[in-house]
MARTOR-481209 format. One line per field, with one value per residue: residue in one letter; residue number from 0; y, z, x of N, C-alpha, C in turn. Coordinates in nm, 3 decimals. Each point is the difference from the previous one (the first is absolute). Layout:
<nodes>
res <- [A_...];
n <- [NUM_...];
npy <- [Y_...];
npz <- [Z_...];
npx <- [X_...];
capy <- [Y_...];
capz <- [Z_...];
capx <- [X_...];
cpy <- [Y_...];
cpz <- [Z_...];
cpx <- [X_...];
</nodes>
This chain:
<nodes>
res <- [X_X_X_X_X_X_X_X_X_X_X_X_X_X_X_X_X_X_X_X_X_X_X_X_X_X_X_X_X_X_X_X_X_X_X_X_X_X_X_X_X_X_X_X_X_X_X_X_X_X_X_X_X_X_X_X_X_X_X_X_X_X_X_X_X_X_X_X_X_X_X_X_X_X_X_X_X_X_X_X_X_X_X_X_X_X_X_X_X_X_X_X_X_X_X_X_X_X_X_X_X_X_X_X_X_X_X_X_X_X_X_X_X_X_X_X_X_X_X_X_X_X_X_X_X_X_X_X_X_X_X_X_X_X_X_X_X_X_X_X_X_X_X_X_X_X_X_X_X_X_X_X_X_X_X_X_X_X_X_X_X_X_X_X_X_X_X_X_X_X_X_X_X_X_X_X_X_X_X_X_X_X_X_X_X_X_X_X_X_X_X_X_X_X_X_X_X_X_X_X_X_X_X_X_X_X_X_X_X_X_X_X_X_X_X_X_X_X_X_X_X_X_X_X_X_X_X_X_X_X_X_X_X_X_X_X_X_X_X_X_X_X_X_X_X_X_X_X_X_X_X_X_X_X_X_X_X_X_X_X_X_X_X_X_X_X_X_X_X_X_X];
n <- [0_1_2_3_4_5_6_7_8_9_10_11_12_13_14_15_16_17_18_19_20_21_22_23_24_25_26_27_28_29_30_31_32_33_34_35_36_37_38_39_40_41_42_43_44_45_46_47_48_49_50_51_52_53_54_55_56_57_58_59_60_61_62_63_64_65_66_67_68_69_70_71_72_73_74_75_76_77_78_79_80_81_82_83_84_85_86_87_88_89_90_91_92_93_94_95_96_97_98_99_100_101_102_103_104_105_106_107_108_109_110_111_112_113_114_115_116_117_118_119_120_121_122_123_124_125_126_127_128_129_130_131_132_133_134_135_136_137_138_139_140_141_142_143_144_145_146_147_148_149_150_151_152_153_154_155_156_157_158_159_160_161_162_163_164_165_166_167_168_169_170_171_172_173_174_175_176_177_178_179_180_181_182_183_184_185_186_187_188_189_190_191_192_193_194_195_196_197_198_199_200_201_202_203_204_205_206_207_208_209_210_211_212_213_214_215_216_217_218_219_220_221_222_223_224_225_226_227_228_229_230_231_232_233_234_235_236_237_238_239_240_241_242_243_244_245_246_247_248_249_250_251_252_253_254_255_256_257_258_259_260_261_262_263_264_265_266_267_268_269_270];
npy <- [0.107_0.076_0.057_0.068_-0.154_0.005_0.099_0.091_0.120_0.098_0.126_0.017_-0.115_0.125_0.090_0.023_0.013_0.037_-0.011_0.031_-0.127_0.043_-0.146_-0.109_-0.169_0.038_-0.086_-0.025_0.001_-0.067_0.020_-0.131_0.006_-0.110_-0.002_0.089_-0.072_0.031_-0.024_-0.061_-0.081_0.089_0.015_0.013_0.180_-0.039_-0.034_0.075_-0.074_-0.077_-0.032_-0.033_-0.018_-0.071_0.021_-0.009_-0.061_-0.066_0.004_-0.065_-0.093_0.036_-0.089_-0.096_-0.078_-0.031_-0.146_-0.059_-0.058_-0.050_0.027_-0.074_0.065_-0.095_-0.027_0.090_-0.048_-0.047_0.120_-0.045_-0.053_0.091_-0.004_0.180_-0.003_0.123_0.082_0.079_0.112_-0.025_0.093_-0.061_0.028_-0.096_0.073_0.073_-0.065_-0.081_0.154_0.085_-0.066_-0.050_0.082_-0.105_-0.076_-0.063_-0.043_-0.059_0.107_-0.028_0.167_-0.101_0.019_0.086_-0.023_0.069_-0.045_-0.056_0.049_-0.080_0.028_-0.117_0.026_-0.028_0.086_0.110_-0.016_-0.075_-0.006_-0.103_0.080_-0.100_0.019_-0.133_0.109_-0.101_0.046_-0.099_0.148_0.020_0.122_0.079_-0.015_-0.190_0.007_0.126_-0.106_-0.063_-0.151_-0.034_-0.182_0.045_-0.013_0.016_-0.146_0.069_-0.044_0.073_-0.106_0.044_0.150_-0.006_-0.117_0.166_0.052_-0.112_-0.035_0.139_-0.061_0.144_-0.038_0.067_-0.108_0.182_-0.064_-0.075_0.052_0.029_0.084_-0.046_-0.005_0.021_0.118_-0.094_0.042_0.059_-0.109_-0.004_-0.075_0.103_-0.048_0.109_0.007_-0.074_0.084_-0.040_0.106_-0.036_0.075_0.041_-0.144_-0.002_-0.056_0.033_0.025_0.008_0.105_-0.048_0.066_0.009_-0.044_0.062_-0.121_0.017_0.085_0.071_0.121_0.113_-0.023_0.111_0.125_0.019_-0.104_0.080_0.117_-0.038_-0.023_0.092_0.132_-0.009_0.038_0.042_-0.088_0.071_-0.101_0.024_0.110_-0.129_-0.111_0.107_-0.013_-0.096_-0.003_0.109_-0.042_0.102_-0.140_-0.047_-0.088_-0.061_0.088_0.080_0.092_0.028_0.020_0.113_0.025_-0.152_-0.019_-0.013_0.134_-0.061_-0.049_0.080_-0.073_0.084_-0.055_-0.012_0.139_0.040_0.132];
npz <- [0.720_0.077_0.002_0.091_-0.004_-0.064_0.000_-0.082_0.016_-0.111_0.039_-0.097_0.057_0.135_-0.070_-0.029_-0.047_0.097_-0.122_-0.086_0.110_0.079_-0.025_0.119_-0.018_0.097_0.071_0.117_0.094_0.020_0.126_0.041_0.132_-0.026_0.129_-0.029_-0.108_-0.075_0.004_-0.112_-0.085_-0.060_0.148_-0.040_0.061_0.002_0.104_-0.122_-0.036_-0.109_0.096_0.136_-0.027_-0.118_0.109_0.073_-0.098_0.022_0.142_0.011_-0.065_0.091_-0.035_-0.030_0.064_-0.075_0.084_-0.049_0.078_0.085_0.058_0.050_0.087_0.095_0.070_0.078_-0.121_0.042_-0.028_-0.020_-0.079_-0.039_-0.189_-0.067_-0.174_-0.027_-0.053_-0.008_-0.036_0.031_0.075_0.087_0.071_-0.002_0.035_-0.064_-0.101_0.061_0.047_-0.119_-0.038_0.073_0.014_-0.068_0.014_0.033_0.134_-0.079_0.005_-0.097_-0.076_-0.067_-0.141_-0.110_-0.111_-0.118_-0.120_-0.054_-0.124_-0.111_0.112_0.023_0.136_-0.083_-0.114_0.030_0.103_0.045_0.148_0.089_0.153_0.103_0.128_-0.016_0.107_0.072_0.056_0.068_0.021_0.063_-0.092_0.082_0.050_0.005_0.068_-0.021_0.071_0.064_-0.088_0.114_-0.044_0.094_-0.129_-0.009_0.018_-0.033_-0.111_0.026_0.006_0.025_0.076_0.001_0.006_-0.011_0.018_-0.001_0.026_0.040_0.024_-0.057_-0.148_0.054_-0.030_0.092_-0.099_0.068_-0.018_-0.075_0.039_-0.019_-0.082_-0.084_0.054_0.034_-0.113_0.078_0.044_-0.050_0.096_-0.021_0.121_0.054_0.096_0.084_0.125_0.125_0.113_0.115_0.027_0.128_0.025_-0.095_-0.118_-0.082_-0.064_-0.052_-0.092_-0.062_-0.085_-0.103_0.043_0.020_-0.004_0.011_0.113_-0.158_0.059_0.000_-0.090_-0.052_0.137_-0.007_-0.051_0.023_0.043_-0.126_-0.063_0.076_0.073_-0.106_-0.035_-0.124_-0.105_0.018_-0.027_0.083_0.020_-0.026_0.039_0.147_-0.038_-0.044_0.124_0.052_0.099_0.003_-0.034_-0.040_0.129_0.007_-0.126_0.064_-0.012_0.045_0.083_-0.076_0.125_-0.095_-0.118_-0.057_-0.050_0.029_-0.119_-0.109_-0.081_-0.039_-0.146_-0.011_-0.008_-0.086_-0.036];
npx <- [1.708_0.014_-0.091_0.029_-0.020_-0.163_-0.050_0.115_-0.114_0.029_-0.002_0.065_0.005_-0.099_0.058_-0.123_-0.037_-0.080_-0.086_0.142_0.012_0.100_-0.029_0.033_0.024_-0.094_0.095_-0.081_0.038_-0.119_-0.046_-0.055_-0.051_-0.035_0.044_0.020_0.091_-0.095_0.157_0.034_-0.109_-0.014_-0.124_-0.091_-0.014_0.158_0.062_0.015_0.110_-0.039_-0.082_0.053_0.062_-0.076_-0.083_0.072_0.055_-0.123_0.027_0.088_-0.054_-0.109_0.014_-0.063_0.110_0.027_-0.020_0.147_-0.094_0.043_-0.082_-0.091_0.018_-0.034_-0.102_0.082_0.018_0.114_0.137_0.153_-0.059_-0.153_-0.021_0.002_-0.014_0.052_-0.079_0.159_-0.094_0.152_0.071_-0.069_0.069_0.049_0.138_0.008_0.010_0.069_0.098_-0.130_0.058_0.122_-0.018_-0.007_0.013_-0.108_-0.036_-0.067_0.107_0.069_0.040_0.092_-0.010_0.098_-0.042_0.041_-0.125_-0.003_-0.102_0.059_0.090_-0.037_-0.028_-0.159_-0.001_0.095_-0.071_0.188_-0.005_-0.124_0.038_-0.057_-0.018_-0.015_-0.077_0.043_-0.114_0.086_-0.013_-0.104_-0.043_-0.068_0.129_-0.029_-0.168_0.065_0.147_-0.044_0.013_-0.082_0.034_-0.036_-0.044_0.182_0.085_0.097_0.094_0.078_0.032_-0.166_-0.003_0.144_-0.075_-0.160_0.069_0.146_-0.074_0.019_0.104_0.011_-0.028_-0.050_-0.143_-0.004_-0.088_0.011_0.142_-0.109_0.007_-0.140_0.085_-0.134_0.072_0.001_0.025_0.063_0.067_0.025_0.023_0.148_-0.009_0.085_-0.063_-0.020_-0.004_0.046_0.005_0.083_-0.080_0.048_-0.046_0.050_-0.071_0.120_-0.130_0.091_-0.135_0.091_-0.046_0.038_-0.142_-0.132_-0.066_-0.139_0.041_0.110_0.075_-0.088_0.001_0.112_0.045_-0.116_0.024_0.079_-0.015_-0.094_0.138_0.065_-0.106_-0.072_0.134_-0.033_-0.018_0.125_-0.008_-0.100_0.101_0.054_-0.101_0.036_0.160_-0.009_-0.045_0.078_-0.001_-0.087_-0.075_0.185_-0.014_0.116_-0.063_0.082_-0.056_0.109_-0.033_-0.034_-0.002_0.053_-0.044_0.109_-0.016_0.095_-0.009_0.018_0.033_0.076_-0.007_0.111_-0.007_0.029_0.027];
capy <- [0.112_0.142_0.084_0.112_-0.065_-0.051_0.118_0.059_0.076_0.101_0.081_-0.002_-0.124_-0.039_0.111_0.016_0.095_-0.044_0.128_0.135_0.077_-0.076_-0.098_-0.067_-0.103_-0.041_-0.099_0.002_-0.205_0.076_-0.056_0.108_-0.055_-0.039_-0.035_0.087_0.041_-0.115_-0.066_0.057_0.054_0.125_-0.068_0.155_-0.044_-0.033_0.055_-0.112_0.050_0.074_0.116_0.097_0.052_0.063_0.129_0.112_0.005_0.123_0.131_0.070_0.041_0.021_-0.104_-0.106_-0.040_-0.200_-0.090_-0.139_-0.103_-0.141_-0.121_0.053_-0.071_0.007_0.103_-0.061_-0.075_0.139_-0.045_-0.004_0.117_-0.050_0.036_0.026_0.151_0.072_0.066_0.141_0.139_0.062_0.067_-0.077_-0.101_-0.131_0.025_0.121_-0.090_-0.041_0.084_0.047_-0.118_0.003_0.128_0.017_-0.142_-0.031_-0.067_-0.124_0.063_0.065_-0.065_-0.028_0.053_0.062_0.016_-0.024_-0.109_0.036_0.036_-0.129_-0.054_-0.071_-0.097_-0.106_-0.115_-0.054_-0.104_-0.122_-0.015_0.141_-0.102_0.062_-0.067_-0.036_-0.075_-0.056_-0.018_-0.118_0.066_0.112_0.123_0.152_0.110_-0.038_-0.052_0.070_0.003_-0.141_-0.064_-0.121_-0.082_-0.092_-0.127_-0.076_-0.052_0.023_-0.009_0.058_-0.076_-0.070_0.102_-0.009_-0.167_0.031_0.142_-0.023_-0.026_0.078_0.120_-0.032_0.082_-0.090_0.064_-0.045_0.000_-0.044_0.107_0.118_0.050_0.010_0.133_-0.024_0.112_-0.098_-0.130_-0.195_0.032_-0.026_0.130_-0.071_0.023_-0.014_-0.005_-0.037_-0.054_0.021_0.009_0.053_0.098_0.059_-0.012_0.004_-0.079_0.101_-0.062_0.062_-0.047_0.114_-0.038_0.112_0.020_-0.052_0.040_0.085_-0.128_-0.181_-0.001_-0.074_-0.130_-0.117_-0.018_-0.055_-0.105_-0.092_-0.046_-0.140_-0.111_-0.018_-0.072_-0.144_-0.143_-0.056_0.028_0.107_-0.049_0.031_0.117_0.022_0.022_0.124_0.102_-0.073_-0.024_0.093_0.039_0.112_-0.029_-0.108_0.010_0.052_0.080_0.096_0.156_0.034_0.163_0.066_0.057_-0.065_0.047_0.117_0.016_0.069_0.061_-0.012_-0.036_0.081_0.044_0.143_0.101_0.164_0.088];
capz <- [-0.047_-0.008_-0.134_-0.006_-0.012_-0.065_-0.114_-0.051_-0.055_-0.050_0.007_-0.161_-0.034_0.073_-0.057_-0.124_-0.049_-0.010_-0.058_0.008_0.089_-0.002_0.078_0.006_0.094_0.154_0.096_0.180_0.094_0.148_0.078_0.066_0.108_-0.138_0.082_0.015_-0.148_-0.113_-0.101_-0.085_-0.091_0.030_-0.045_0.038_0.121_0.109_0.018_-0.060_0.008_-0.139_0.016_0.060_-0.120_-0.094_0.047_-0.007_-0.109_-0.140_0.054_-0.033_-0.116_-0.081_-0.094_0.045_-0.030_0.016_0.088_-0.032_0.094_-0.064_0.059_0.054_0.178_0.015_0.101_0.113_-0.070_0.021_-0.090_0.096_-0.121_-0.152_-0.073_-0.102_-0.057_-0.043_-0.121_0.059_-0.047_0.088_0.034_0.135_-0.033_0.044_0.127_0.029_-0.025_0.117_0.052_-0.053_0.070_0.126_0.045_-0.078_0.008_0.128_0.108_0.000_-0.118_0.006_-0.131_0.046_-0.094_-0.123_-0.151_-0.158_-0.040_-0.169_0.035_-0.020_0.150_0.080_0.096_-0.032_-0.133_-0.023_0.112_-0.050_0.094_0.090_0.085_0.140_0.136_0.119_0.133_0.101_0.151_0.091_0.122_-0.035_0.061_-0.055_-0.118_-0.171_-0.024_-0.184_-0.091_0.020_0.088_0.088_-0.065_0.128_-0.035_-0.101_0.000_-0.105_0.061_-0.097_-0.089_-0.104_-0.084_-0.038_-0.070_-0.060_-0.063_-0.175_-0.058_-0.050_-0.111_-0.159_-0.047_0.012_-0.017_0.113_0.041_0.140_0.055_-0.029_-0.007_-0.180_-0.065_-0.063_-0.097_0.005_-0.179_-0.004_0.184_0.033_0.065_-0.004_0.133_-0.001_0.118_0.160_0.087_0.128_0.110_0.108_0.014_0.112_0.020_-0.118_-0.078_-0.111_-0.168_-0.173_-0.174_-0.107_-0.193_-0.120_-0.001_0.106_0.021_0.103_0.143_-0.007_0.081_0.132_-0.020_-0.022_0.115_0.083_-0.035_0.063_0.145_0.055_-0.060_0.112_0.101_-0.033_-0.024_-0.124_-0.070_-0.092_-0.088_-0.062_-0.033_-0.150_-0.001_-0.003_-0.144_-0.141_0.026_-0.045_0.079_0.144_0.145_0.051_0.137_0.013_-0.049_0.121_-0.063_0.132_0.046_-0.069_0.063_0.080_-0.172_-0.012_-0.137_0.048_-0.085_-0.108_-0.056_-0.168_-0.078_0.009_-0.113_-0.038_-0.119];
capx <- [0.083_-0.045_-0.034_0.107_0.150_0.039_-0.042_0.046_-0.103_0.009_-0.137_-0.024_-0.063_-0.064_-0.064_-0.103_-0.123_-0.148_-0.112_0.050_0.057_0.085_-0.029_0.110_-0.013_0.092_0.005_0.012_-0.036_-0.024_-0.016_-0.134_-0.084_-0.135_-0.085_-0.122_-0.031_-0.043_0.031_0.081_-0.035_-0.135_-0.149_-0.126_0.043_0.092_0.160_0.144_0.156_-0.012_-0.102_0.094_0.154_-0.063_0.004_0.144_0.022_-0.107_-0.010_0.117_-0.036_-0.125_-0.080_-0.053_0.089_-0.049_0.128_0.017_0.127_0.117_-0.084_-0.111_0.002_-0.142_-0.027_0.096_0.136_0.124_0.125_0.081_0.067_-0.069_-0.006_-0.078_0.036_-0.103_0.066_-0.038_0.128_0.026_0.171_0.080_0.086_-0.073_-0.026_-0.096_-0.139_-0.067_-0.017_-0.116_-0.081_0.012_-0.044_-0.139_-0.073_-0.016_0.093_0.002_0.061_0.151_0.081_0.122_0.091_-0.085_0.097_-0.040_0.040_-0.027_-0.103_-0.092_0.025_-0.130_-0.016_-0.066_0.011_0.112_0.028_-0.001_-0.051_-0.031_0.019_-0.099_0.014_-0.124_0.047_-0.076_0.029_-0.020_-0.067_-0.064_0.037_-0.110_0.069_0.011_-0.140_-0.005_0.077_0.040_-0.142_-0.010_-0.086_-0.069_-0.114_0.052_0.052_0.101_0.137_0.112_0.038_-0.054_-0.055_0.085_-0.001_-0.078_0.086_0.021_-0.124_-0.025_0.081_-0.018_-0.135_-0.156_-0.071_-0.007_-0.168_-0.030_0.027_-0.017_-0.164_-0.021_-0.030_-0.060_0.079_0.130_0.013_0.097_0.008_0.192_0.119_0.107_0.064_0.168_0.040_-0.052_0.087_-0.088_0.084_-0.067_0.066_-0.079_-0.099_-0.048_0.057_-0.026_0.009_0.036_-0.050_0.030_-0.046_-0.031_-0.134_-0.058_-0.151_-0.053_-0.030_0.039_0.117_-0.076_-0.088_0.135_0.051_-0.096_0.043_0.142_-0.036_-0.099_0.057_0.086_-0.094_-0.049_0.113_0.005_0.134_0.039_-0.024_-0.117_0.017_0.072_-0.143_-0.071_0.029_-0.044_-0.221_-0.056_-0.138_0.114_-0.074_0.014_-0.009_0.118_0.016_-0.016_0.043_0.051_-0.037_0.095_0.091_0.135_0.047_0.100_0.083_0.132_0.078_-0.049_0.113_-0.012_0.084_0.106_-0.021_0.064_-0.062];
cpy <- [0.124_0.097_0.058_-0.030_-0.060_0.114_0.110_0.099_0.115_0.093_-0.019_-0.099_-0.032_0.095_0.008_0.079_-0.063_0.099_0.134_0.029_-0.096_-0.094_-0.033_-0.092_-0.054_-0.122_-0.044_-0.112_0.116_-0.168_-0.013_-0.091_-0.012_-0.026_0.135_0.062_-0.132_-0.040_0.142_0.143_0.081_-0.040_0.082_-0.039_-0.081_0.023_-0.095_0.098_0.070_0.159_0.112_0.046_0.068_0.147_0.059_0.009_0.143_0.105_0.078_0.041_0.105_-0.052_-0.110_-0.151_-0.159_-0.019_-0.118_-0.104_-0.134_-0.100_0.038_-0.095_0.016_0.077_-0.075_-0.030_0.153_-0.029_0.142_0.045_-0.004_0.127_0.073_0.120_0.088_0.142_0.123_0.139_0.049_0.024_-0.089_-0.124_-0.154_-0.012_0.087_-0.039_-0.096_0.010_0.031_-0.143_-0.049_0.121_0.006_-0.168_-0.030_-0.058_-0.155_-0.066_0.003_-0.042_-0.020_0.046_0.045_-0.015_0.015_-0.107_0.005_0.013_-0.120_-0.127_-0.033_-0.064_-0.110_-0.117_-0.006_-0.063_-0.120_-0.065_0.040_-0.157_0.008_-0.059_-0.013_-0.031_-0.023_-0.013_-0.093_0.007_0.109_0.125_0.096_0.081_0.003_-0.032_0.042_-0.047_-0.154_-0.060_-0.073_-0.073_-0.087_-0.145_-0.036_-0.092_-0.022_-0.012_0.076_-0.114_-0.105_0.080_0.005_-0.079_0.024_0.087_-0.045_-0.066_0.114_0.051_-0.084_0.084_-0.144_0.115_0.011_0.068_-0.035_0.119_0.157_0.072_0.027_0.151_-0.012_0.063_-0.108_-0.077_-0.148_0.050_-0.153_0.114_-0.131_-0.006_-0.074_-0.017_-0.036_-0.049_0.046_-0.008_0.049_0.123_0.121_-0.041_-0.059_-0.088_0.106_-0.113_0.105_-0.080_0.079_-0.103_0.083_0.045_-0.015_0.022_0.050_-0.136_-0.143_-0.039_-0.100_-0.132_-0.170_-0.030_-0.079_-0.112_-0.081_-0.004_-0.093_-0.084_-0.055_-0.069_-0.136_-0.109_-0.021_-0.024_0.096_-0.003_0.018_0.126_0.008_-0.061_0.106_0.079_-0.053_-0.021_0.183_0.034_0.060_-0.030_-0.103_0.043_0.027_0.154_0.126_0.127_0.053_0.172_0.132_0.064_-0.007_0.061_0.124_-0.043_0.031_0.037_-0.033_-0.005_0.092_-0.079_0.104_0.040_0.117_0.032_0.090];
cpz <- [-0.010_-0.183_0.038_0.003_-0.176_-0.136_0.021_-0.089_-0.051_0.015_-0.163_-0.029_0.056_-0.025_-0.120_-0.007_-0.007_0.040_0.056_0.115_0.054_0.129_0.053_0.091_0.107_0.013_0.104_0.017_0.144_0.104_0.071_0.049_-0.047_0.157_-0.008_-0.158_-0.032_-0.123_-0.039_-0.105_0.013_-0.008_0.089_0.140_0.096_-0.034_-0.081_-0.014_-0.118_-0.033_0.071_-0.089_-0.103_0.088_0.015_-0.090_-0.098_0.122_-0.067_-0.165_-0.073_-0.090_0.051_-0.036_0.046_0.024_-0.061_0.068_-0.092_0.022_0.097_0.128_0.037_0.141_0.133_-0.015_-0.021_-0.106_0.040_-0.180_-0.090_-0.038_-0.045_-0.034_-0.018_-0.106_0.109_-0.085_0.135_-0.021_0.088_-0.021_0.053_0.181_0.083_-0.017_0.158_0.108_0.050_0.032_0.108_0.072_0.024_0.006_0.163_0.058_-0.078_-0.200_-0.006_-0.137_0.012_-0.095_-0.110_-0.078_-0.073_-0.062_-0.159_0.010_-0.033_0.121_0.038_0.119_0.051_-0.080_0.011_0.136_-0.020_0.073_0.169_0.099_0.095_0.084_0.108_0.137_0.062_0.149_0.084_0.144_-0.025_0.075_-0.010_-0.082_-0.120_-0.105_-0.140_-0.085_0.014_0.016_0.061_-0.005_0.136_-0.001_-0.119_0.096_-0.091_0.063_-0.140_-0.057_-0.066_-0.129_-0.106_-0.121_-0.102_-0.127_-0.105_-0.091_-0.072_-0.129_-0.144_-0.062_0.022_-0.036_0.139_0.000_0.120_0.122_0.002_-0.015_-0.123_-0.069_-0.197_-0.120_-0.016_-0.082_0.138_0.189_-0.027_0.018_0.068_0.151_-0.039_0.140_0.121_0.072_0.145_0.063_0.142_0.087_0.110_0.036_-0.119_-0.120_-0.143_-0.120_-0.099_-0.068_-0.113_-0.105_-0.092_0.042_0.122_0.026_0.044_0.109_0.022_0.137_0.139_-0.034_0.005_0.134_0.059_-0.076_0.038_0.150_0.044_-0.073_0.139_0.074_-0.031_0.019_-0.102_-0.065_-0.119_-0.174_-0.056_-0.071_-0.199_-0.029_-0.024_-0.128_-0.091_0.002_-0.037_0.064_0.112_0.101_0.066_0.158_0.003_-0.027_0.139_-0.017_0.165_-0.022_-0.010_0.095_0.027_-0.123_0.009_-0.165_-0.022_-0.149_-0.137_-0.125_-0.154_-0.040_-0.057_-0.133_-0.023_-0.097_-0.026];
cpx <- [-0.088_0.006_0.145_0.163_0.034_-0.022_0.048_-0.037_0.057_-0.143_-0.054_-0.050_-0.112_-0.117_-0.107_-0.109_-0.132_-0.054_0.039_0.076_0.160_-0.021_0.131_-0.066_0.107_-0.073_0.031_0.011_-0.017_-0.035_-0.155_-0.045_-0.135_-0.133_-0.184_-0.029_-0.099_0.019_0.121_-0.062_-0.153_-0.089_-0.046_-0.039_0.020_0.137_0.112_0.082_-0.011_-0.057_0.052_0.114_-0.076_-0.080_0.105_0.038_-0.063_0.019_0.169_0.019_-0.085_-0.089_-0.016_0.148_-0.015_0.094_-0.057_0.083_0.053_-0.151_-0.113_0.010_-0.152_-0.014_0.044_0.149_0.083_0.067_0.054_0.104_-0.063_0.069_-0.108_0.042_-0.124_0.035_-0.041_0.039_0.039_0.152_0.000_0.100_-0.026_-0.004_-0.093_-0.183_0.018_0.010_-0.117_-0.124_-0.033_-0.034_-0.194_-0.046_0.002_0.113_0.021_0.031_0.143_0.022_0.122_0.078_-0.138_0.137_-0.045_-0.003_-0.053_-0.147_-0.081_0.006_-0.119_0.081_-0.042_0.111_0.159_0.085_0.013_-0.035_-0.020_0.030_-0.103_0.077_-0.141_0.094_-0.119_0.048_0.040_-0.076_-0.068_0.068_-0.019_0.084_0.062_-0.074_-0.003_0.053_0.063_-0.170_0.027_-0.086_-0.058_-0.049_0.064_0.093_0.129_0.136_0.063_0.074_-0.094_-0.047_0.133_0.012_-0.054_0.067_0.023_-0.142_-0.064_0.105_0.031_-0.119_-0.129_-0.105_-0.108_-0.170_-0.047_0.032_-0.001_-0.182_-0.010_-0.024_0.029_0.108_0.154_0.062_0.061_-0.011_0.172_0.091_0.108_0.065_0.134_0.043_-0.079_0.059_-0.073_0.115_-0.050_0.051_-0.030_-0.126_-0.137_0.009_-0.031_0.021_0.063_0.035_0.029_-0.060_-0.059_-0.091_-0.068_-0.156_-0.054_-0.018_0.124_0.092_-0.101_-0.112_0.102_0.031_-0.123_-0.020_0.093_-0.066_-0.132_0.024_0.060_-0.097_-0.024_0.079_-0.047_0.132_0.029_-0.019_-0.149_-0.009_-0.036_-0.153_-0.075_-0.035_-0.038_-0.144_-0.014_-0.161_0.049_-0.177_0.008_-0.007_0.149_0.047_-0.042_0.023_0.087_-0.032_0.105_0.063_0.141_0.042_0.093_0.048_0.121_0.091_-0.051_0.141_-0.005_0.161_0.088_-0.053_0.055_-0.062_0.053];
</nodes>
C-alpha cells in the first residue's frame, strides 16, 4: 500500500518551528538505479543516493538539509520505491518540491511523489513493513548483467528453491543471515511473505517482513539456491536458523545487483 493511498495530511499538522524558523516535513518515495551508487547511505568520498538528494536539497535551501530514508540499500542494490523525509523552510508546494528535484538529480534518479507528513514522522521507525524482489537470470545477458544474476555454476530448479520459502516465514531469529553489526539489541525479524515466480526469462523472489538485516535478503536467496544445487533437504533451513552461525557452508551471500526494493508499507495516520 502506497504512503499516498493511505495518508490524508493537513499543511497545519505538518507545520513547526525549529529554532525560529517555520519548518515543514516532506516525504518522497523516489526510484533509483543503485548500479554506479555505493550504497544508500553517506560515506566519504563516493557516490550515494543519500548524499546526492541531501546536496540538492541544502542547494535549494541554503542550509545544510538531512535525508532520512526508510532503510539503507547497499552498493549496486536498486529500489523501485524507497522512502525518506526531510525538514524544509520552504512555500513550495509538494509538487513543486519534485518538480525542483527532478530538474536537479541525476539520470539514475526519479522522485515519484512528495507530501506532507507530521513532523514527529520517521520513515525508519514508523515503517510497518518493507518488501524486496531478487531476480535471477536463467540466461545470461549483457543488458541485464545490472539487474538480473546469472548463476552459471549453480544447478537449481524453481520448484526446489520454492520447497525453501515457507521455511522462512514467521518471526525467527535470523543471526546466521545477516552481517554482524554490533549497534543491534536483537536480529528477529518477522517475514510475512515468500514466494518465487517465473518470469520473461527469469526467476523473481518477493520478500516482504517488518524488518530487514543487513545482507539478510541476499544471504537468505543465496541459500535457497545451494540448498537447491546441492539437493539438500529443505528442512535443514530451520537448522540454519536455530545454529545461528552465518559460517555455515550452505550459508551464500547472492550478489547485489538482482536486489530490488520495491515497496515500503506505513500505517494510516491523520493530524
Amino acid at each position: 500500500m502506497l504512503w499516498e493511498q493511505c495518508c490524508s495530511l493537513s499543511l497545519a499538522t505538518s507545520v513547526f518551528i525549529k529554532k525560529g524558523r517555520q519548518m515543514s516535513r516532506f516525504l518522497i518515495c523516489l526510484s533509483y538505479d543503485g548500479t554506479d551508487f555505493h550504497g544508500w547511505q553517506i560515506q566519504p568520498q563516493t557516490r550515494t543516493v543519500q548524499a546526492a538528494l541531501e546536496n540538492i536539497l541544502s542547494e535549494i535551501a541554503g542550509s545544510h538539509v538531512a535525508v532520512t530514508g526508510s532503510g539503507r540499500t547497499d552498493a549496486r542494490v536498486h529500489a523501485m520505491c524507497q522512502y525518506a523525509h526531510f525538514d524544509l523552510d520552504t512555500r513550495m508546494t509538494p509538487s513543486q518540491i519534485v518538480a525542483a528535484l527532478n530538474s536537479r538529480v541525476p539520470a539514475d534518479i526519479k522522485i515519484r511523489s512528495c507530501q506532507l507528513v507530521p513532523e514527529d514522522f520517521s520513515t525508519r521507525y514508523n515503517a510497518i513493513s518493507r518488501t524486496y524482489q531478487y531476480h535471477i537470470a536463467l540466461d545470461y545477458s549483457p543488458f541485464l548483467r545490472n539487474y538480473a544474476v546469472y548463476f552459471p555454476r549453480f544447478n537449481f530448479t524453481q520448484e526446489s528453491i520454492a520447497n525453501c520459502l515457507p521455511k522462512f516465514l514467521g518471526e525467527h531469529d535470523f543471526t546466521a543471515f545477516a552481517k554482524h553489526n554490533p549497534d543491534l539489541n536483537h536480529h528477529r525479524c518477522t517475514i510475512t511473505a515468500f514466494d518465487i515466480e517465473s518470469k520473461d526469462s527469469q526467476l523473481i523472489l518477493t520478500i516482504q517482513a517488518n524488518r530487514f538485516l543487513h545482507n539478510m535478503v541476499r544471504r537468505i536467496v543465496g541459500t535457497c539456491l545451494r540448498i537447491s544445487h546441492t539437493k539438500s533437504d529443505p528442512i535443514i533451513i530451520t537448522k540454519l536458523i536455530n545454529d545461528a552461525d552465518p559460517t555455515n557452508n550452505l550459508i551464500y551471500t547472492a550478489p547485489p545487483q538482482g536486489l530490488f526494493l520495491t515497496n515500503v508499507e506505513y500505517p494510516d495516520i491523520s493530524g
